[in-house]
N, C-alpha and C positions, 0 to 999 in steps of 0.2 A: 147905726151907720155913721161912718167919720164925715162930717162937712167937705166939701169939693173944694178948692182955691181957686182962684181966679188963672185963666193962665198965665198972664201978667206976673201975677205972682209968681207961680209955679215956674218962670223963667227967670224972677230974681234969687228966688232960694236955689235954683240949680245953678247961676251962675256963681252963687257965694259957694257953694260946695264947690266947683269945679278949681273955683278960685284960693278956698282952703288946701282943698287937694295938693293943686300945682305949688303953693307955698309950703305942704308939709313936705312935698318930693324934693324941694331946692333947698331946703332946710338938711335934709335927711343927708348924716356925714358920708355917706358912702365911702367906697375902698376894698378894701377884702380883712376878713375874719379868719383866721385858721384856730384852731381847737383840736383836742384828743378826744378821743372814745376808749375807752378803756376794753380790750381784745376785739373791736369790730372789724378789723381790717382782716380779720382770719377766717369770718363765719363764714359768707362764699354758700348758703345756706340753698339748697334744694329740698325739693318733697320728694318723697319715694314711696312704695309702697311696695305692701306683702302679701299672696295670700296669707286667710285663715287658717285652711282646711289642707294646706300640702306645709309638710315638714320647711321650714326654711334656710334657705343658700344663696348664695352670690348671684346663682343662674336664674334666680322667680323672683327677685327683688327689680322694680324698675322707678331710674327716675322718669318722673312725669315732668318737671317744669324745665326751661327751659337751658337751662345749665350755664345761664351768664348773669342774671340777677341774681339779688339778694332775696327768696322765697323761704314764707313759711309762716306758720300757723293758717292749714288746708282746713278744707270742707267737702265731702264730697252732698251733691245736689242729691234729690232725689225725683227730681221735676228731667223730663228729657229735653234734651237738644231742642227738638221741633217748638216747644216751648216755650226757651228760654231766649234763641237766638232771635226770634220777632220782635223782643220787648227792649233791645238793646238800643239806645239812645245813637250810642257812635258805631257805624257797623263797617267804617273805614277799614278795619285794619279782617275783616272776618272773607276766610275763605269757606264759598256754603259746597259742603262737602257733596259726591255723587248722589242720586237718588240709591245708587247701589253698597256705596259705603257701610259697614258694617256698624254695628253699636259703639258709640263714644263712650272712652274715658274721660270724665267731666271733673273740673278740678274749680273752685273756688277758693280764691287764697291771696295773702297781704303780701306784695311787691316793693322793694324797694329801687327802684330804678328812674334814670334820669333827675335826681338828686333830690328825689320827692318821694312819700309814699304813698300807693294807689291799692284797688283790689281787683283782680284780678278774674276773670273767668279762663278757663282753656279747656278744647274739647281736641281730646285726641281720636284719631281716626288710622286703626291700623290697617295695612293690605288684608287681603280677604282670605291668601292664601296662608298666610304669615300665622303663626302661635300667640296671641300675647302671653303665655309663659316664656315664651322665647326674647332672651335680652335682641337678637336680632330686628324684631319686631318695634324696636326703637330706633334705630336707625335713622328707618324716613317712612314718617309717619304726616300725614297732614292735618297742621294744627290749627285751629282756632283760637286764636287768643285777641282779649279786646278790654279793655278798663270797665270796670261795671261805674267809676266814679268821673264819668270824661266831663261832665259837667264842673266837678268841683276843678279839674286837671286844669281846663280850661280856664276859670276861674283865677288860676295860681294861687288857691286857697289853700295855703302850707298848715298839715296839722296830721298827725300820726295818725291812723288806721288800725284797727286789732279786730280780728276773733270774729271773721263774716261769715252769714249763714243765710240760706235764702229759707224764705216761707210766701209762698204763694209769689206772686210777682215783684215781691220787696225783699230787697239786700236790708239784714239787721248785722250792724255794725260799731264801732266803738271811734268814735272820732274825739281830736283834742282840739277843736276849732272857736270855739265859743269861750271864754273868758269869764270867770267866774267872777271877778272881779274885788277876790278876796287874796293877802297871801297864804303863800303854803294850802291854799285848794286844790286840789287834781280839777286840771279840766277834761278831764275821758269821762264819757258822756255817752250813752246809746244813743243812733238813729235810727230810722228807715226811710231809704231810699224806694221809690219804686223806680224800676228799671227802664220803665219805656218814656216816664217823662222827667223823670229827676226829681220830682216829689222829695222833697226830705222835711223828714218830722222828726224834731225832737219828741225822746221817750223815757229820757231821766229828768226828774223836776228839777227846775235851777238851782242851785244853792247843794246840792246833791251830787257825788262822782261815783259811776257804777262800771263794772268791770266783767271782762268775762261771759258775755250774753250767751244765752244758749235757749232757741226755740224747741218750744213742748212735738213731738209730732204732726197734732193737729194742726200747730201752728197758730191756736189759740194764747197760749201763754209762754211769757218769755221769762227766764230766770239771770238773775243777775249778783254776782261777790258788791257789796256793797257796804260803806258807812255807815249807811243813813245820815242824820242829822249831827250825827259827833265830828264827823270829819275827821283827817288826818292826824295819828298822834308822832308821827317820823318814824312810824316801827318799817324797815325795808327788810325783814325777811318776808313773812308768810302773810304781814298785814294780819289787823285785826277785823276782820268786814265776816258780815253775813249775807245771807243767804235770805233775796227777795222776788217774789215772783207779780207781775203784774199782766194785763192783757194787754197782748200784742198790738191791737189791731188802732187804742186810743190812750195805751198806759193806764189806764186807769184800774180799780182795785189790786191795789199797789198792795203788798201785805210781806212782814217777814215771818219766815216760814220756818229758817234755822238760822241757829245762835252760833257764832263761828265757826266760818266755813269759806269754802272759794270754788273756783271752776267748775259749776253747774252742769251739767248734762242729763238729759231725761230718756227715759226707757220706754215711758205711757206718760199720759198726763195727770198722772197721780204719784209712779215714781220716778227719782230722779238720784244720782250721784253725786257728788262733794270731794274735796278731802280737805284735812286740816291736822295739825299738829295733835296728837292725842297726848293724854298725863300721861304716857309713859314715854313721849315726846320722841317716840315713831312717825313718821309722818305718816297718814293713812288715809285710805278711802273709807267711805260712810255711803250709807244709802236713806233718803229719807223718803218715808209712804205718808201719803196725805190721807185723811181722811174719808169717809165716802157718803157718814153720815150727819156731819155738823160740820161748821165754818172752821178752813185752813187757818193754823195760827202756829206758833212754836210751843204753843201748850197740846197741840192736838194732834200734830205731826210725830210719825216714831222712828228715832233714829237708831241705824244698827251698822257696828262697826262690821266693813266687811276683810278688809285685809288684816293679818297677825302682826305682829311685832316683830322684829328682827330684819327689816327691812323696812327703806324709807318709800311709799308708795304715791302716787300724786298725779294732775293733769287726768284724772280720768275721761273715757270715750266709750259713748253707748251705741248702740244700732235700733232704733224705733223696734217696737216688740218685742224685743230679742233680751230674754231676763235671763239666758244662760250662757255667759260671759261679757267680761267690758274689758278693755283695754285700758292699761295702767304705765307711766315711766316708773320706773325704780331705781332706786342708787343702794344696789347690796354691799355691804360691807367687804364684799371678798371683790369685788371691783372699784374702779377709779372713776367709774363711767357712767351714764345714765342712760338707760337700756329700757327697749320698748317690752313688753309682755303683755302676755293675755292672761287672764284671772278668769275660770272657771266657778262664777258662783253657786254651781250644784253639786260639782265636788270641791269647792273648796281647796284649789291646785292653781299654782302658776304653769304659762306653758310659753317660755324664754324663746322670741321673733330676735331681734336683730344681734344677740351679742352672738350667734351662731354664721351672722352675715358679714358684721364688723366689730370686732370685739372692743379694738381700742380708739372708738369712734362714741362720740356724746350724740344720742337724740334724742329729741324733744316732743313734746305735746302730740301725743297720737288723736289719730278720729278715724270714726269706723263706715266705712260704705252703706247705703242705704241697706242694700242685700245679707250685709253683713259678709262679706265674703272678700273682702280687705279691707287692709286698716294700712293708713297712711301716716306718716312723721315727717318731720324735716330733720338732718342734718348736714356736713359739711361735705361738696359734693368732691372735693380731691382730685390728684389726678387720674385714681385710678376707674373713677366714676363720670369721665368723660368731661371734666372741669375745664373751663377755656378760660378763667377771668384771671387775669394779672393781679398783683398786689398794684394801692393804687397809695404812691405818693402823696394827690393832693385828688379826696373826694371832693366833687362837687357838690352842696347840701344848698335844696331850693331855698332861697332867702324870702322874705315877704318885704324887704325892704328895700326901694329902686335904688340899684349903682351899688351895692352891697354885696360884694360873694362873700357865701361865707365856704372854706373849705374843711374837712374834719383829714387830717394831716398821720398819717402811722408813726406816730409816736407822742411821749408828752413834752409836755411845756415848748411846744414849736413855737419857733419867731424867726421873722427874715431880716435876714439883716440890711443897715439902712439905706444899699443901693437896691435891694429887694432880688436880685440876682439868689444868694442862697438861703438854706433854712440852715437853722440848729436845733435839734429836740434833745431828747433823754432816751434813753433806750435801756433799763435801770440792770446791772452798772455800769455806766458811761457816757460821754456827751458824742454826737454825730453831727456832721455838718454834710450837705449835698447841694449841689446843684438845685435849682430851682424847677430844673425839665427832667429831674431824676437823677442824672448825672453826676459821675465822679463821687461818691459816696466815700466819707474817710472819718474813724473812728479819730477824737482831738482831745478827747482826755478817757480816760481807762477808768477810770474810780469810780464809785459811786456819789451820783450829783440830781441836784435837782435846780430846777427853777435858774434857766438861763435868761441873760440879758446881752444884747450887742453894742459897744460904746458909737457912741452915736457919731464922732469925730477922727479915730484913731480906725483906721483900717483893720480890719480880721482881728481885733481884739474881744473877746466874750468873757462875759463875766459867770460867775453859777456861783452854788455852796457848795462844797465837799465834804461827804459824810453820811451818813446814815438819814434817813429821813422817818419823819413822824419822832421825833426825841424829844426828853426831856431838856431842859434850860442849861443843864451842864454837859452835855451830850458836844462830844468834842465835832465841831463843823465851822470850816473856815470858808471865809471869802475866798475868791480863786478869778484871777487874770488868765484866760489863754491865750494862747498867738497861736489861732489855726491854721494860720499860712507857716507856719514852723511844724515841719516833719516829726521834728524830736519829739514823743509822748513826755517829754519832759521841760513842756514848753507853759508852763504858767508860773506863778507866781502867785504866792500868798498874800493876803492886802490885811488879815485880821490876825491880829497873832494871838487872842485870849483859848481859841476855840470853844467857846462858850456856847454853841448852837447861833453861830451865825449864819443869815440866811437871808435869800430873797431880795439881792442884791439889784438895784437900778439906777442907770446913771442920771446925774442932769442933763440937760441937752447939750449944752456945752466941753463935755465928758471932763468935764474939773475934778467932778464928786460924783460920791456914791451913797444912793439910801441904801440900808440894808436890817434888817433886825437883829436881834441879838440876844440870850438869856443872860449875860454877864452879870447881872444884879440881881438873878433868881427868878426874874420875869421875862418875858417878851418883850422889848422895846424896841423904838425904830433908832437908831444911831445915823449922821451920814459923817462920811471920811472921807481923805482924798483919793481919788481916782486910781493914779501912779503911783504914788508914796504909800497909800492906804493907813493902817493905822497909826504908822510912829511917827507921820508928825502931823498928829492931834485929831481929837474925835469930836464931835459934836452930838451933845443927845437933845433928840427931837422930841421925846413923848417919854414918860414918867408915873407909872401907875402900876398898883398890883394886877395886871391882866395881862392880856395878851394882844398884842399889836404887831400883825404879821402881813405878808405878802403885797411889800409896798410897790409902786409906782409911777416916777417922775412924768408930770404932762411935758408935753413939746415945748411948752412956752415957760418953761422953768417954773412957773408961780404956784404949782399946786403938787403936793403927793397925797397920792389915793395908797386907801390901806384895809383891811379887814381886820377886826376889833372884838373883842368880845367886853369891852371895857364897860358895856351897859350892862352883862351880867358875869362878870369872871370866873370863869371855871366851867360854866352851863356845857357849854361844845355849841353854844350860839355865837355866830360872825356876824357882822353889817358893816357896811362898807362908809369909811369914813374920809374927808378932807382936813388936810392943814399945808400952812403953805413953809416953806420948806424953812424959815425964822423961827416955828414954831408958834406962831399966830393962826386966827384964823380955824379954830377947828371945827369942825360941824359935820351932823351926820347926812349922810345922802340917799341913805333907801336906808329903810326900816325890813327887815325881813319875816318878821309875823312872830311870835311866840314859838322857839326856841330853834329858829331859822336859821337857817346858813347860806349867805350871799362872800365871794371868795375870789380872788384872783383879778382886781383889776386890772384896764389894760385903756390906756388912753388912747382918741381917736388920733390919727395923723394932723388933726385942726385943734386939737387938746379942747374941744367942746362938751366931747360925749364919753362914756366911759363903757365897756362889756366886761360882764363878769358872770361868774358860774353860779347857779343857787337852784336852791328846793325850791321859790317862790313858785312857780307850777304843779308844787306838790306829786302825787306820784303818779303814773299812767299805766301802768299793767302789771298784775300781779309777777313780782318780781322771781319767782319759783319757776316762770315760763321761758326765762332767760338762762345766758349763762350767769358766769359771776359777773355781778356789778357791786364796790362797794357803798357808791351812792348811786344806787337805778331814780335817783329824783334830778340827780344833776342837769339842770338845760344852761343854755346859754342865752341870757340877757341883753339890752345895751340901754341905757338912763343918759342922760343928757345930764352938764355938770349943773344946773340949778333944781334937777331932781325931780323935772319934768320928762313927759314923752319914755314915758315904760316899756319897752316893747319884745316880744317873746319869738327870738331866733330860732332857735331848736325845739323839735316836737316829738320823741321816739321814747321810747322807755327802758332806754343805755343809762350812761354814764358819760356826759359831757363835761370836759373840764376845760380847765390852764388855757382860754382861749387868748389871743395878744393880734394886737390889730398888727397889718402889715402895711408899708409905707408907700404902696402905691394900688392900683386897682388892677386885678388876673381879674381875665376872661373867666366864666365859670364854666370850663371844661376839665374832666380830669385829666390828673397828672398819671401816667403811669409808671413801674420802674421794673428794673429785672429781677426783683424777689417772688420769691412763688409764696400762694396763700400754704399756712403750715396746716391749717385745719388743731390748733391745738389752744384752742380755747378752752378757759376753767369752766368747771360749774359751780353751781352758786356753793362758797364754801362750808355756808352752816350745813351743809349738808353732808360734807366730811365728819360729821360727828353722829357716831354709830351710839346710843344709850350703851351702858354698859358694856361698851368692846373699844370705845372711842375714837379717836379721829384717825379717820384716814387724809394723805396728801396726793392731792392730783397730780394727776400724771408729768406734769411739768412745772411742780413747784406750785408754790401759794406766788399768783399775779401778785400786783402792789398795785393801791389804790393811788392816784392821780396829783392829789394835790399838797404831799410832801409835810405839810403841817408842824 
């Protein structure tokens, strides 16, 4: 038992915290953040479902959620309404349906909405007289819907959500809240909540990131995609993690059961499904049976491939009991798309659900009704699926830091310019400029460019590189002046004339000069020049070494440029972010980023104190195969303080966050919206384009491009 304090005491240590507190709040740069996410501004993501047991079509397919968030990866309960709605903490938002009311469709599922994410319950309640085969029967239906996490909501405890499931009166779930306090660690972590009082227990040991949870039936044992003790090695396709089961109820006899594998699901609590990359490097499903008469171990356990080759198979979904069929995504070679099916494990046959509903539509991660008698997916709900949500300008993303918005912006490399009135992004090929409230949208260079800059003095001038991105040192990219307020598309001006892969151009505060890098000497260097004249009358080189020194950044107050380096191990595809002050003094590093880390794109604050930059340092958060394409799914967004203090973790999802750049005054964090319609044409992940022996197919809209131009 801990000692008691005196209260005396007890009211000096609370006033030093309260007092810490309010010193870290006045301290804390505040202003707004904007960033890119690489294709999220399109997912627009609902759940839907199918029957089993009736052929399917357009007419027996219904969305279940609400058709204005971002929803998905479902659960359907097996516990009824009368149940579950008692134990609900926040019952604010729940309409209790008639005593007459028919049987509820019960939906458990991860929500992104109001600039956070949460998990969700909803319990549909259709007329009495009404078909639920009948699309009509969605209409107006009364719904139930309420946060199963209102404690944490309330809280403003910013931190991703994955893969919920209830067992008994506790939500098991995957949170990134807790801080491992390692780089390059995943903080996703199981918990369980219990429902009626907010109970939450950690159920992955510390020091350990677990993925994918998936409760046995009985609700005795929980299965988990895991490291163990190795930790992350930076593989973002399929991960190397196995397969660990431990008891629900305290985590404890923790045991691994299979030797690489991912997304768990159980049939009994002896077997259970997997999949994982097989030698013939088909992605496939596995079934693994436990033992009945000695201790669970991966020596005792027997695995049996259950899908063939010639197809990529993955995400499996069981229905308690029910050993003859599971539900599988696939991505066949003779389509672009990833398509739900069911798999017959007693004949040994697929039996093709949604590409018969939406052929050239991507969905994701199926899971099967207690009954068995649907199976649920999410994809992009369109218009023709009753979609209401605008493309949004400037999302609002919950920040954990006071006076902070941060907003994730439809497109890359956004930055406002210095009266904060417009933005400029990339939209790859070309640069755009708009309005600030959406407004007046106008394409200001046509080429391909990346990595824009606004001169800080000279009105509607932007700087970028033109040219291909991700190139080698000879790879012709020049520096480039535009004059946005000039109509003519023929309105810049070249400032480098080597084309040697220049790039990554920022001015001084004073818009005299420009940092920018360059491969002229066979390497990445930082070089700065002048502003107007650019290179021919005369260059200055900053930095000198065989590596690479890219994506620089002049602070407000002239005296520092921030850069990412690989100069600690050159060539690795390791970055850290480094200082020197623009004489070329003064160099030193400012985050270290772990063993073979990548910290990238900084962006000084409006008070040139603090810096934000994009990195793995949170390592990874959700088996990256449950997404679309991401080519960094570890990317979050940062911000360090310039003596290399006060660490702190802005972004929490498991996208791809980048090219974030502070904006020079403080937005209200509401979104922005604008008159572009969501396309629904999001990639899937592309390793997944490559068929063994038939080879790669190209998605339906081209291979995306990864974010940060390199």
């Amino acid at each position: 038992m801990k000692p008691q304090l005196p209260y005396s005491c007890f009211l000096f240590h609370f006033f030093l915290l309260c007092t810490t507190a309010s010193e870290n709040e006045a301290q804390s740069p505040g202003g707004t953040i904007v960033f890119s996410t690489l294709g999220r501004s399109d997912y627009a993501w609902d759940i839907f479902t199918l029957p089993t047991s009736d052929p399917p079509n357009p007419s027996n397919e219904h969305r279940i959620t609400d058709g204005v968030s971002v929803n998905f990866n479902g659960h359907f309960p097996s516990a009824s309404p009368s149940s579950i709605l008692p134990l609900l903490h926040n019952r604010s938002l729940i309409q209790t349906p008639s005593p007459q009311a028919p049987p509820a469709l019960q939906l458990i599922y991860v929500t992104e909405r109001n600039g956070m994410s949460n998990i969700y319950y909803d319990a549909i309640y259709y007329g009495e007289s009404r078909s639920t085969r009948s699309r009509s029967a969605l209409e107006t239906p009364v719904r139930v819907q309420t946060p199963l996490l209102a404690l944490e909501e309330s809280k403003n405890r910013v931190s991703m959500k994955d893969r919920p499931s209830l067992s008994g009166e506790n939500l098991i779930y995957v949170s990134t809240h807790e801080d491992p306090g390692e780089p390059r660690a995943s903080w996703a972590a199981v918990y369980s909540t219990h429902l009626g009082t907010g109970l939450t227990r950690r159920l992955t040991p510390h020091g350990i990131a677990d993925f994918s949870p998936a409760v046995s039936p009985s609700g005795v044992w929980t299965a988990v995609a895991s490291y163990g003790a190795k930790g992350w090695d930076g593989e973002v396709e399929e991960l190397s993690t196995d397969i660990y089961v431990f008891l629900t109820h305290d985590e404890s006899h923790r045991v691994k059961v299979v030797e690489h594998g991912g997304w768990p699901c159980w049939v009994d609590d002896s077997t259970l499904y997997f999949h994982r990359k097989s030698e013939d490097q088909w992605m496939s499903v596995y079934k693994a049976t436990f033992p009945e008469d000695k201790p669970v171990s991966t020596d005792s356990v027997t695995i049996q491939r259950v899908t063939p080759p010639g197809l990529h198979a993955f995400t499996p979904a069981t229905s308690p009991g029910n050993p003859n069929f599971i539900a599988i995504a696939t991505r066949r070679h003779s389509s672009s798309f990833r398509h739900i099916e069911l798999f017959d494990t007693v004949k040994n046959e697929f039996i093709e659900l949604t590409r018969h509903v939406s052929p050239t539509t991507h969905h994701l991660n199926p899971f099967i009704s207690p009954d068995s008698a649907r199976v649920g997916y999410h994809k992009c709900r369109g218009e023709n699926n009753g979609g209401k949500t605008p493309q949004l300008l400037l999302e609002n993303v919950q920040s954990p830091v006071p006076n902070l918005s941060l907003f994730r912006v439809d497109g890359s490399f956004p930055t406002f310019s210095p009266a904060g009135d417009r933005i400029a992004y990339v939209n790859f090929p070309g640069i755009y400029v708009v309005n600030r409230n959406g407004s007046n949208l106008r394409l200001v260079f046509p080429l391909n460019a990346f990595a824009v800059a606004w001169d800080p003095v000279r009105k509607g001038i932007l700087y970028t590189s033109g040219g291909p991105e991700f190139s080698s040192e000879s790879t012709k990219v020049d520096i480039v002046a535009i004059d946005v307020d000039n109509v003519d598309l023929s309105n810049y001006k070249r400032l480098s004339i080597d084309g040697k892969n220049n790039a990554f151009p920022s001015p001084s505060p004073d818009g005299k000069r420009i940092v920018f890098r360059s491969g002229r000497t066979g390497y990445k260097n930082l070089y700065i020049m002048d502003a107007i004249e650019g290179e021919t009358s005369g260059l200055q080189r900053l930095t000198d070494g065989p590596w690479t020194d890219t994506m620089c950044n002049w602070s407000p107050d002239g005296d520092w440029i921030a850069f990412a380096s690989d100069r600690h191990s050159p060539g690795s595809g390791s970055f850290e972010l480094y200082l020197i002050h623009p004489n070329g003094t003064g160099l030193r590093r400012l985050i270290s980023s772990g063993s073979s880390g990548r910290t990238n794109h900084p962006s000084f604050s409006p008070d040139g104190k603090s810096i934000v930059f994009t990195t793995d340092y949170g390592g990874i958060s959700a088996e990256p195969i449950s997404n679309p394409h991401h080519f960094g799914p570890y990317g979050e967004i940062y911000m360090i303080k310039l003596d290399g203090s006060d660490l702190k973790r802005l972004t929490h999802n498991s996208y791809e966050d980048g090219t974030p750049s502070w904006a020079p005054l403080h937005i209200n964090p509401v979104d922005v919206e604008w008159r572009k319609r969501t396309k629904c044409a999001f990639e899937d992940c592309h390793w997944l384009n490559k068929m063994p022996g038939i080879g790669s197919m190209v998605g339906p809209s081209g291979l995306a491009r990864p974010q940060c131009g390199a």
